[in-house]
C-alpha positions in Angstrom: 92.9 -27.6 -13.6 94.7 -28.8 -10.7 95.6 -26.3 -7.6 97.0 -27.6 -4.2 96.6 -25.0 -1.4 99.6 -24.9 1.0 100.5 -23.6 4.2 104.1 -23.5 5.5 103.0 -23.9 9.5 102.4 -28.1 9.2 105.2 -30.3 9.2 104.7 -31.3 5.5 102.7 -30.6 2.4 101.8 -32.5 -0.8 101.8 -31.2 -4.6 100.8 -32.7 -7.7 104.0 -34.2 -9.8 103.8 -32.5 -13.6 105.6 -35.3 -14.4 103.1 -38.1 -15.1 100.0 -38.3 -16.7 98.2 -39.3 -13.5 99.9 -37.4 -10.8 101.1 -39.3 -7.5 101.7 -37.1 -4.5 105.0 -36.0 -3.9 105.7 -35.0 -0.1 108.4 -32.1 0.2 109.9 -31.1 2.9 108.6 -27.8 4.3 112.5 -26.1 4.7 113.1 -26.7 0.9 111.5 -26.0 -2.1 112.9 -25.8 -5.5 116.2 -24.9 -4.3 115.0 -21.6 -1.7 114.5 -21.7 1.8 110.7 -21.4 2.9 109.9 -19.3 6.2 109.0 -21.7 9.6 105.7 -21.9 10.7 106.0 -18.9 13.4 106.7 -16.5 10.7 104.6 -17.1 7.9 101.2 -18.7 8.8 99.5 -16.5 6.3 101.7 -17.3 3.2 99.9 -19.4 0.8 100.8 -20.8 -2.2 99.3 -22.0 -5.0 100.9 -23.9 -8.2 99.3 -25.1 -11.2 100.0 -28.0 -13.6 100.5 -27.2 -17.3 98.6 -29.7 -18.8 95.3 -28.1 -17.3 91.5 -30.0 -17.9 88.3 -28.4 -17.9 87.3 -27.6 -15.0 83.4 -29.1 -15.2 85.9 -32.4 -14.8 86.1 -31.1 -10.9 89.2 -32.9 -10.6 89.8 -34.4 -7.0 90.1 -32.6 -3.8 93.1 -33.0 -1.9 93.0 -31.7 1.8 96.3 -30.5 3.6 96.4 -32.7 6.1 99.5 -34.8 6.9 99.6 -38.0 6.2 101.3 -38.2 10.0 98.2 -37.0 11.3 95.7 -39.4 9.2 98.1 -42.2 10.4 97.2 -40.6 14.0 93.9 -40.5 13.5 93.7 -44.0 12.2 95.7 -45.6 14.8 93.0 -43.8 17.7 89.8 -45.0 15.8 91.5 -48.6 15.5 92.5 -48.7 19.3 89.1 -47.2 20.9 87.3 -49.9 18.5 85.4 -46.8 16.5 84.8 -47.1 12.1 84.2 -44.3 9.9 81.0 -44.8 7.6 82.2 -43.8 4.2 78.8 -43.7 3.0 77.3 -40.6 5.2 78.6 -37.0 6.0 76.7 -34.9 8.4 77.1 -31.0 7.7 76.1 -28.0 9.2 75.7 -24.9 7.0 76.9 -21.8 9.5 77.4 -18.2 8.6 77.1 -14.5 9.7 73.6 -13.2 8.9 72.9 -12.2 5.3 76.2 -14.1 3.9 73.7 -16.7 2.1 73.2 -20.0 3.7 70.2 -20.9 2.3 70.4 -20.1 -0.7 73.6 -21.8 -1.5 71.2 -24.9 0.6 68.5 -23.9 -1.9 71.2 -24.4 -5.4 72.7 -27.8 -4.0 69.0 -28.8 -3.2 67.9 -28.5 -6.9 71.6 -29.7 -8.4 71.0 -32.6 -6.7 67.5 -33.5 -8.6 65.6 -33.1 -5.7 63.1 -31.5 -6.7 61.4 -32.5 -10.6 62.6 -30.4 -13.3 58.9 -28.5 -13.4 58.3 -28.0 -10.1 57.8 -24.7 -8.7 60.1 -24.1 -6.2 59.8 -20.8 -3.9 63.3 -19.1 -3.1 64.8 -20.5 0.2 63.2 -22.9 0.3 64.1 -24.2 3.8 62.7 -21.2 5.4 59.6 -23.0 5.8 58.7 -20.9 8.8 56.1 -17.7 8.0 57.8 -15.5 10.3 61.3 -16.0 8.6 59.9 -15.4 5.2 58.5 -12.2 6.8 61.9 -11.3 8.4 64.5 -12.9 5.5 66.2 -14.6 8.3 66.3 -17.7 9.8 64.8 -18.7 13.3 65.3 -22.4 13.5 67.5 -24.9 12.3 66.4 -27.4 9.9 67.8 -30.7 8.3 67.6 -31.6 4.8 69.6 -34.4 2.6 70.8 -34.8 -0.6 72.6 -37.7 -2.7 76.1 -37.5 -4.1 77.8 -40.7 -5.8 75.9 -43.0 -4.1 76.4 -41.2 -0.6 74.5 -39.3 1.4 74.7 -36.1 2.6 72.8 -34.4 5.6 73.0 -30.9 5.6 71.2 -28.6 8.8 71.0 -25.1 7.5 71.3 -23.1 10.9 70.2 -19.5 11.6 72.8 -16.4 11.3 71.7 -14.1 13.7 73.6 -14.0 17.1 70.3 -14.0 19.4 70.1 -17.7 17.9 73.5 -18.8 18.6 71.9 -21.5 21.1 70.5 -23.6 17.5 73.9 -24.0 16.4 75.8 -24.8 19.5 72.9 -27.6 19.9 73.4 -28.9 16.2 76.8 -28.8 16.3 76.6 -32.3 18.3 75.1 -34.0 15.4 77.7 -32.8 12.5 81.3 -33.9 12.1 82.1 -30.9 9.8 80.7 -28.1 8.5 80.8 -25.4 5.5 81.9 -22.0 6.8 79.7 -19.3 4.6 81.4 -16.0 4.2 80.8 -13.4 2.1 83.1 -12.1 -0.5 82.7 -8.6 0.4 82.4 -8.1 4.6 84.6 -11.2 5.1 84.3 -12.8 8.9 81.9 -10.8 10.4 80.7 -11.3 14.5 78.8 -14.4 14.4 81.2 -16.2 11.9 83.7 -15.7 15.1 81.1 -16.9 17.1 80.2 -20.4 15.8 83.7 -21.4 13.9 84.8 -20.5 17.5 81.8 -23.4 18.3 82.8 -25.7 15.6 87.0 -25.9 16.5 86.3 -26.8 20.1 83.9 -29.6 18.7 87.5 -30.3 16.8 84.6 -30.0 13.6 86.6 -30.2 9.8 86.1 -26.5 7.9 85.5 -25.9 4.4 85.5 -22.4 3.8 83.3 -21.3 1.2 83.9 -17.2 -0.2 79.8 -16.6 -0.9 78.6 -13.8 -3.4 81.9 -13.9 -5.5 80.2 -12.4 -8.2 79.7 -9.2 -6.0 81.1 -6.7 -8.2 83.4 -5.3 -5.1 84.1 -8.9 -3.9 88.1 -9.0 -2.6 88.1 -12.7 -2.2 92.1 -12.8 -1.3 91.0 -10.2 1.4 88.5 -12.8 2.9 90.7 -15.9 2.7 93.3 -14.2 4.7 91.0 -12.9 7.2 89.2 -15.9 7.9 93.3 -17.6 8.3 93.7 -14.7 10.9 90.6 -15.8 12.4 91.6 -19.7 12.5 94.8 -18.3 14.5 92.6 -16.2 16.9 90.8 -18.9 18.1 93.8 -21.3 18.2 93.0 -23.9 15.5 95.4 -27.0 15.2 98.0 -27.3 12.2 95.3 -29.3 10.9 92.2 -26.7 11.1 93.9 -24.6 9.6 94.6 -26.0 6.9 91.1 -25.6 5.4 89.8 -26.0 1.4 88.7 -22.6 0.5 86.0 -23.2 -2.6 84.8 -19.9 -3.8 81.0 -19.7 -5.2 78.1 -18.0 -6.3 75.1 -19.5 -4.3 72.0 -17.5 -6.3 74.0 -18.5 -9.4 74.7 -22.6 -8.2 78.1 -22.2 -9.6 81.3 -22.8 -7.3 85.3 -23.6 -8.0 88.8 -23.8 -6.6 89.7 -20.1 -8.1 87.7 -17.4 -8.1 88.2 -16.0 -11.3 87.2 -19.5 -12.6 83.8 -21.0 -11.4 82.5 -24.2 -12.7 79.3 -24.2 -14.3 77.4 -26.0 -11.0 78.3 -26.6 -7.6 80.7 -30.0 -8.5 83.4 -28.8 -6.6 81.6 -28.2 -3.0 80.4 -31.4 -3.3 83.8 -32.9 -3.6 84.9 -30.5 -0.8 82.4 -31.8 1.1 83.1 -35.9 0.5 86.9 -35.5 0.3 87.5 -32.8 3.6 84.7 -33.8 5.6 85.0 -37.1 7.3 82.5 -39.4 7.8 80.8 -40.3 11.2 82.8 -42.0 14.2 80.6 -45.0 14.8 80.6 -48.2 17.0 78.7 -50.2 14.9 78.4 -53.0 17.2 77.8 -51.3 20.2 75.2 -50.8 22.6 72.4 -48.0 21.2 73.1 -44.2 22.3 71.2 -41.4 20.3 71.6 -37.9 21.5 68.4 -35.9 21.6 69.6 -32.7 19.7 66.4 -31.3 18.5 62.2 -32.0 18.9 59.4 -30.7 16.7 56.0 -31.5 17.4 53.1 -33.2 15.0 49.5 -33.1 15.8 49.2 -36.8 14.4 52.8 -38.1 16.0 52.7 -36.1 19.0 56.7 -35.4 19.9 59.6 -36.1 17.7 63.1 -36.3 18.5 65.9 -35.9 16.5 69.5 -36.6 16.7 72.3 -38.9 15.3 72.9 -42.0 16.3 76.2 -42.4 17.8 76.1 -46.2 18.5 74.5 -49.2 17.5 70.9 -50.1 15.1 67.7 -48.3 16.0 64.8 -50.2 15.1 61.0 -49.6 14.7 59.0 -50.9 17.3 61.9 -51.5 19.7 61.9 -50.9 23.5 64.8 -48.1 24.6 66.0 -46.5 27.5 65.7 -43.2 27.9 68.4 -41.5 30.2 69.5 -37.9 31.7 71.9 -39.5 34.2 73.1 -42.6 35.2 70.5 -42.5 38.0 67.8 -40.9 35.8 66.6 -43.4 33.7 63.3 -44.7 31.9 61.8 -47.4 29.4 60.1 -46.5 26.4 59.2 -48.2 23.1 59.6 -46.6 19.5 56.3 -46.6 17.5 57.8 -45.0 14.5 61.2 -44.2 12.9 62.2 -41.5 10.2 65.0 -40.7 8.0 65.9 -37.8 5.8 66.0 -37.9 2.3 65.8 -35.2 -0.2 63.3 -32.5 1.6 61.2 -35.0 3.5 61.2 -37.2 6.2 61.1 -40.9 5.2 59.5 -44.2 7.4 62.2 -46.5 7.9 62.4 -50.2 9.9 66.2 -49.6 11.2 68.3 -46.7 11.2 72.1 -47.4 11.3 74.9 -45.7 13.3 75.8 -42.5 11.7 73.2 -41.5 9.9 70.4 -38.6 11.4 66.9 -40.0 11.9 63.5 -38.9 13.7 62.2 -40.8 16.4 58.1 -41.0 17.2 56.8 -42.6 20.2 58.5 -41.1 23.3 55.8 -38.7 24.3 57.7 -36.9 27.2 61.4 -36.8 25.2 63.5 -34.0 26.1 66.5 -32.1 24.4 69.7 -33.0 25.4 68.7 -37.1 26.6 70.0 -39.8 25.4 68.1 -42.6 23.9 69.9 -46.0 24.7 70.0 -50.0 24.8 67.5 -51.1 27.6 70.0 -53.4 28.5 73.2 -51.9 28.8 72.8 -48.5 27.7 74.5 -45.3 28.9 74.0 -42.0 28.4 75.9 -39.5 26.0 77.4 -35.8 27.9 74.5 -33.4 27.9 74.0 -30.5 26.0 75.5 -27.4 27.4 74.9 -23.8 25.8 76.2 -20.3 27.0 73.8 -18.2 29.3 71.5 -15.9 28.3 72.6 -12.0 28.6 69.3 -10.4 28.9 65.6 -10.6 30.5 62.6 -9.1 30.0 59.3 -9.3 32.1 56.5 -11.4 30.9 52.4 -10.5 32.5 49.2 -10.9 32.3 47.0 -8.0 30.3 45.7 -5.2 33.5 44.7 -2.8 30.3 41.1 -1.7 30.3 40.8 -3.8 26.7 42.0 -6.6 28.6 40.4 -10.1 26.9 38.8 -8.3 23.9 41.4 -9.7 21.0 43.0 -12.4 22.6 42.3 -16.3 23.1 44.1 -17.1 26.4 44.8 -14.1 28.8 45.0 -15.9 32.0 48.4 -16.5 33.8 47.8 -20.0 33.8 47.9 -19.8 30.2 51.1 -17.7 29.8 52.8 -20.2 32.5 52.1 -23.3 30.0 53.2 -21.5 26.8 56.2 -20.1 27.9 57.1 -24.1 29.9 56.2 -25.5 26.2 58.9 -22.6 24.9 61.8 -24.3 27.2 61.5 -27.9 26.1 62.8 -26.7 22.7 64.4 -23.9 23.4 67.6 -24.4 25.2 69.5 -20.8 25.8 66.1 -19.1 27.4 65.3 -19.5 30.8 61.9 -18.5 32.7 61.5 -17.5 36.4 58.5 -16.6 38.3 58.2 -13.2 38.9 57.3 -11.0 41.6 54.0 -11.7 42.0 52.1 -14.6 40.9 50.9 -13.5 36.6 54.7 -12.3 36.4 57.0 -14.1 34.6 61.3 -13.5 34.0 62.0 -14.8 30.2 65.8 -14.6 29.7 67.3 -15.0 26.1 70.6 -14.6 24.1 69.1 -10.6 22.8 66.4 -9.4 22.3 65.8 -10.7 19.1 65.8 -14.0 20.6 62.8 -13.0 23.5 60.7 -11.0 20.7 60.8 -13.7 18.1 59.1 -15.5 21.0 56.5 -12.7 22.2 55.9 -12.6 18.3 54.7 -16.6 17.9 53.0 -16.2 21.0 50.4 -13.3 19.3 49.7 -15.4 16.2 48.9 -18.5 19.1 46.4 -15.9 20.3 47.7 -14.9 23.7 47.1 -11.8 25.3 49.8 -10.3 27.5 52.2 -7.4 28.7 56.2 -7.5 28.1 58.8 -4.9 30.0 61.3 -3.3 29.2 64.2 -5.6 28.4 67.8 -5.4 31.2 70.8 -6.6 31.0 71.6 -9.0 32.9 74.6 -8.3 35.5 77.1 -10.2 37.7 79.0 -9.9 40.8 82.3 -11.3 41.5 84.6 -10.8 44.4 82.1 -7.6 45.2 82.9 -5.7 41.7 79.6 -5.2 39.7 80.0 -7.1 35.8 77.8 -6.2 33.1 77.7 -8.1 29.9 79.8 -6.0 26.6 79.4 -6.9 23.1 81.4 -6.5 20.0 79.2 -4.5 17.4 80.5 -3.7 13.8 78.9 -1.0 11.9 78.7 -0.4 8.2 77.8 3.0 7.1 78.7 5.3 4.4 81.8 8.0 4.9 79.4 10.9 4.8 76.8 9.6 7.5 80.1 8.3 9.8 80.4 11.5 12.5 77.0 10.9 14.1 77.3 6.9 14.0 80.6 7.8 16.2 79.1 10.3 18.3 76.0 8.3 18.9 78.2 4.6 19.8 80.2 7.0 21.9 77.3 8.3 24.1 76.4 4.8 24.6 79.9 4.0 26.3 81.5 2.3 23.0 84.9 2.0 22.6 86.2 1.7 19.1 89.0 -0.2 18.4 89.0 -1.3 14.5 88.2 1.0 11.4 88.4 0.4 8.0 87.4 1.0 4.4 85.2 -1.1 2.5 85.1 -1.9 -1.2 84.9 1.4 -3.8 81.4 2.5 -2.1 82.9 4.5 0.2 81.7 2.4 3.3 83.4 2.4 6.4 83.5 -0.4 8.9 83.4 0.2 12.3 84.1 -2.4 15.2 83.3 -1.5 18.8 83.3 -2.8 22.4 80.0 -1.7 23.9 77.7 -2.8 27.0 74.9 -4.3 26.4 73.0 -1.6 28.0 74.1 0.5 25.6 72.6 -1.6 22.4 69.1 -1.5 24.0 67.1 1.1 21.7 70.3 1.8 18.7 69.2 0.1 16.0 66.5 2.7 15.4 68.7 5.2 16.4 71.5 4.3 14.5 69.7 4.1 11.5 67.6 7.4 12.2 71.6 9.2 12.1 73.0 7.4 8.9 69.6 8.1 6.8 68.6 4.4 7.2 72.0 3.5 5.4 74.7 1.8 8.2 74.1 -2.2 9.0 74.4 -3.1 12.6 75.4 -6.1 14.1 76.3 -7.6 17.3 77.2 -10.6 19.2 78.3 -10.9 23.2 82.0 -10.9 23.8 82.3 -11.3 27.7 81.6 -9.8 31.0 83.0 -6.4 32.2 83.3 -3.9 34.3 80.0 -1.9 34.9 80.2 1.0 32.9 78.2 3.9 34.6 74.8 5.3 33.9 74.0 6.1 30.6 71.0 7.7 28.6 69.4 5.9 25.9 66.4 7.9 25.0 66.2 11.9 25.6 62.4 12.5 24.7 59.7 11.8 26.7 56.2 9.9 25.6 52.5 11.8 24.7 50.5 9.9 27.2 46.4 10.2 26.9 44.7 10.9 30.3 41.5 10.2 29.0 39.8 7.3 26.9 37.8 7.1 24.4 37.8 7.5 20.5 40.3 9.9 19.4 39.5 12.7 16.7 40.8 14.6 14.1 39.9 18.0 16.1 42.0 16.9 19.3 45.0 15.1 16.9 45.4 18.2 14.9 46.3 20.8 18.0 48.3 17.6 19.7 50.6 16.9 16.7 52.1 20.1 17.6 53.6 18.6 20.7 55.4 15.5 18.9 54.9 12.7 16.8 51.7 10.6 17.2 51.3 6.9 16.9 47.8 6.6 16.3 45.3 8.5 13.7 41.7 9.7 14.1 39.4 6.9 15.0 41.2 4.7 17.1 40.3 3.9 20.5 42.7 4.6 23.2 42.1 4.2 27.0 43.8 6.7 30.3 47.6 5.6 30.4 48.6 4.7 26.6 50.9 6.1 25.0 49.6 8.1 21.8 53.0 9.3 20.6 56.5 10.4 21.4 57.4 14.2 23.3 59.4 16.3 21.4 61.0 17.2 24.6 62.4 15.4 27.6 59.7 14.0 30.2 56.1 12.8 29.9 53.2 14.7 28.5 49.6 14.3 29.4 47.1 15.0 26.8 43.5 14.3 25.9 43.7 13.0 22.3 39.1 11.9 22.4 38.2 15.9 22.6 35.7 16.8 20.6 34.8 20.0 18.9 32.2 21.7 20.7 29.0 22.3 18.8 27.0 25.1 18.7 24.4 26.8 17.1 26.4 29.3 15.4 26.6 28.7 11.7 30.2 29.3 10.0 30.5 29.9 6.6 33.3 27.8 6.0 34.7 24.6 8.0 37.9 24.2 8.9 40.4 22.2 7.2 42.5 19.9 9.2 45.7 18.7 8.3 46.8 15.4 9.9 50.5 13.9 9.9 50.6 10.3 9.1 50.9 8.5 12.2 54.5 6.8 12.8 54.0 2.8 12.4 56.1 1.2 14.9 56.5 -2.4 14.7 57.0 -4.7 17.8 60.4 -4.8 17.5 60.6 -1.1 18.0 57.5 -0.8 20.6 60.2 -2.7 23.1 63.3 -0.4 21.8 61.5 2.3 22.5 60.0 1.6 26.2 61.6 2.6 29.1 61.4 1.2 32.9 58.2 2.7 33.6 56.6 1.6 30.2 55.3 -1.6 28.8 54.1 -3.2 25.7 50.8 -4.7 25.7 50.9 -7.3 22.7 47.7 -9.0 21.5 46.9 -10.9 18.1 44.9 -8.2 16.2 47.0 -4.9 17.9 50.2 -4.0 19.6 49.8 -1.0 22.1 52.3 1.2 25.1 51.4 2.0 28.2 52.8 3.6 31.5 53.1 0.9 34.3 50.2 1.6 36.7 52.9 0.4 39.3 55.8 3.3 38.7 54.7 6.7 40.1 54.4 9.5 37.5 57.5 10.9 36.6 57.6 14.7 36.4 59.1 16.8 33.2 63.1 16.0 34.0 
């Protein structure tokens, strides 16, 4: 089969001539076509049309690719590569993998992984494979970004799958320096969702090529013509050239491995993403004869290798053993000498003597290498523009352990300890920042969410450190003496039946809803708000607690606003135990009756935790270690006590729930709250 995808807006557009066995490329006006008038480009950006020859093939064939480009604009393009002395390396394209979370990026990594023979044909192979990280197998998300390669025709193909969620949005505005193109993942069902806005908003201002690839089309309430012309609107939004928007849509099934220009007619592999990918993606801008520059995009660390900086090479031949200069500035510089050089192929990293411009390699040897530096010619190198990412939007306080347990479960517990780790956290991580506190053991950790701070907190309790976190904050701005806070878009998708309280609740959190729709033939609604910050804090568990644990929430910052006025984000108080000790079944069973408890009989507590949650507004104090007092009065039958099961709450909801005069106290075998010894009590409001 043979399809060319056309939209009216460019100047002119190409379709295959029925006329000849091997079709040549006709180029047609875009006024006139077979004798009627076609709207201008103003009118009808979102008309598409699609034409098929008669003499059809099979589609396993996967018959070539042609992208809607104009062949004014590849003469353009041409003409500024030739004049600024730059070459295109038909032999390497560099791809990034971005999506919403959820919409299937690794697995479709995962089915072009094992189409393209990378792994043997009985090896056992765990699903998503590139989620190599225990904490994203334990979430289903992923954290970091991670590069992989595989080989098509005798090229090679570097893919970095990137992570979905918004709080992470700093990992794909960092890799997006080491791609020229990338595959847009979408889902066939929610379309573009908030972070699909976020980093195709990334990848046009890199002036990156988009494929567009409709995920999950075998979803049984997929609406793929829905998604195409969304994700068009979406290209308009954000101001994408002619060009960019004239992107190959390929339509596939990522658990299945199948993909294909139609969507009611898949291939039976993933052939036609592949020639997408070589046929709409160019290859890499190099000076091959120019002086070294590598850009410093990303560092892991190997107990054997020490640091190891990765990036692509812009400019010239990187060799093993050869002495570099390292550069921030063009004042900052230093020498240093490569001890050992890496390139990707298939799902491993691969010693090689040179690595040509182009292509992505790992670099050993440079002990004190730093994202965002360049790595250049001792002689007459210069550095590459530094890596910039957008600011963090909210902070959360970082201790030392003052609880009475203080130093039982944890390895390091001293501020000197936390100051390290969290120094270690910013060489890799580029969107958090860390300030000292007000006292010396305090530390400031700002991040994109808090997502992105607990993920943090959460590798720090499996290092074995011992500390305290705060509540998280927003944080705020002032410009010209007006008060700005940050606001976020958040789209919700819940049932019809569970919709009234999701409104009321977004409402009482100052959200202002300015999209609805219906979803699909389940009955699902789709809300899109504008909401502060602030008011996000604490509503994923509440949210869920009003839609019967059925609506989806997700977020991602849209700017800064005006502040939006006080707001209440939790209306019950906490059970707090004034006394320590072990707690018992006697004193649990009378203090169930005031709320929900978080801990069961057995359990030491000490005077400040917090043993459950009020069923009324304002703290409670209560002694949760009394025992039954013994006497020598025999009874003729004992008492039976029935005990609740004690709520579970994770760490991600110990921070939700906390409020300014709480705190979390996070150790590797426990995670506890307690009142801040600093904050005066708070009486019943």
């Amino acid at each position: 089969m043979e399809m060319a995808t056309c939209s009216f807006h460019s100047s002119s557009f190409s379709l295959p001539n029925p006329n000849t066995n091997n079709p040549r490329i006709t180029t047609l006006s875009s006024k006139q076509l077979f004798g009627f008038t076609l709207p201008s480009s103003s009118t009808a950006k979102t008309t598409i049309l699609k034409l098929r020859s008669r003499n059809s093939k099979r589609f396993s064939a996967h018959p070539p690719i042609k992208c809607s480009v104009s062949e004014a604009t590849e003469a353009a393009a041409i003409e500024t590569e030739r004049r600024s002395k730059l070459m295109r390396r038909a032999d390497i394209r560099n791809i990034a993998i971005v999506a919403h979370v959820d919409h299937g990026k690794t697995t479709l990594v995962d089915a072009m992984l094992r189409q393209s023979k990378v792994f043997r044909d009985n090896q056992f192979v765990q699903e998503r494979i590139m989620d190599s990280n225990d904490l994203e197998r334990e979430r289903g998300i992923t954290i970091l970004s991670k590069n992989t390669s595989i080989t098509y025709k005798d090229s090679k193909i570097n893919i970095i799958d990137t992570p979905g969620h918004s709080d992470f949005g700093g990992e794909v505005e960092r890799i997006l320096n080491m791609v020229e193109g990338i595959l847009l993942v979408v889902d066939s069902v929610e379309g573009p969702m908030p972070q699909t806005r976020f980093v195709l908003k990334k990848a046009l201002e890199f002036g990156h090529a988009v494929v567009v690839v409709v995920n999950k089309i075998d979803r049984p309430s997929a609406r793929p013509d829905f998604v195409i012309n969304s994700t068009f609107e979406l290209f308009i939004e954000l101001n994408a050239t002619d060009e960019q928007c004239d992107f190959q849509a390929i339509y596939a099934s990522g658990i299945k491995g199948k993909a294909g220009l139609s969507a009611d007619k898949l291939a039976d592999d993933l052939g036609p993403l592949f020639e997408a990918i070589m046929r709409c993606i160019p290859g890499p801008a190099i000076d091959k004869d120019g002086a070294l520059q590598m850009l410093v995009t990303n560092i892991e660390y190997d107990e054997h290798k020490g640091r190891i900086a990765i990036g692509r090479l812009h400019a010239g031949v990187l060799k093993k053993g050869m002495d570099v200069k390292v550069c921030t500035s063009e004042d900052a510089c230093r020498v240093a000498r490569v001890s050992e050089l890496f390139v990707y192929e298939k799902f491993s990293r691969v010693p090689a003597e040179s690595v040509e411009a182009g292509d992505i390699c790992a670099v050993c040897g440079i002990n004190d290498i730093q994202i965002g530096e360049t790595i250049a010619c001792k002689i007459a190198g210069t550095p590459l523009p530094a890596i910039r990412v957008e600011e963090p939007t909210v902070k959360m306080a970082f201790a030392i352990n003052t609880s009475p347990f203080v130093g039982r479960e944890g390895k390091y517990v001293t501020s000197r300890n936390l100051r390290d780790r969290l120094s270690r956290e910013l060489e890799r991580n580029l969107a958090m920042k860390v300030e000292d506190g007000e006292t010396a053991d305090t530390f400031i950790v700002s991040g994109r969410g808090t997502l992105h701070i607990t993920i943090l907190i959460e590798n720090m309790r499996r290092e074995g450190y011992e500390f305290m976190v705060g509540p998280p904050k927003v944080i705020n701005k002032r410009v010209n003496d007006k008060l700005l806070e940050p606001y976020e878009i958040a789209t919700v998708e819940v049932p019809e039946e569970h919709m009234g309280p999701v409104v009321e609740l977004l409402g009482k959190r100052k959200g202002q809803m300015f999209d609805m729709q219906g979803v699909g033939s389940e009955g699902t609604t789709f809300l899109k708000y504008k909401i502060p910050t602030r008011g996000l804090l604490g509503l994923r568990n509440a949210i869920l607690t009003a839609s019967r644990g059925t609506a989806i929430l997700n977020t991602i910052f849209d700017s800064y606003g005006p502040w939006a006025g006080d707001m209440s984000t939790r209306d019950q108080g906490s059970l707090v135990a004034f006394e320590g000790g072990t707690s018992t079944s006697y004193a649990i069973s009378s203090s169930q009756e005031r709320g929900q408890l978080f801990i069961g009989p057995g359990v030491e507590v000490y005077k400040g935790q917090i043993v459950g949650i009020h069923q009324r507004p304002g703290d409670l104090s209560l002694n949760v270690c009394k025992k039954k007092a013994a006497t020598n009065i025999r009874s003729n039958k004992e008492q039976t006590v029935i005990l609740d099961t004690p709520l579970d709450y994770s760490l991600d909801d110990c921070i939700e729930y906390i409020q300014e005069d709480e705190l979390v106290e996070v150790t590797p075998a426990s995670i506890r709250m307690c009142k801040n010894p600093k904050f005066s009590k708070k009486s019943n409001r």
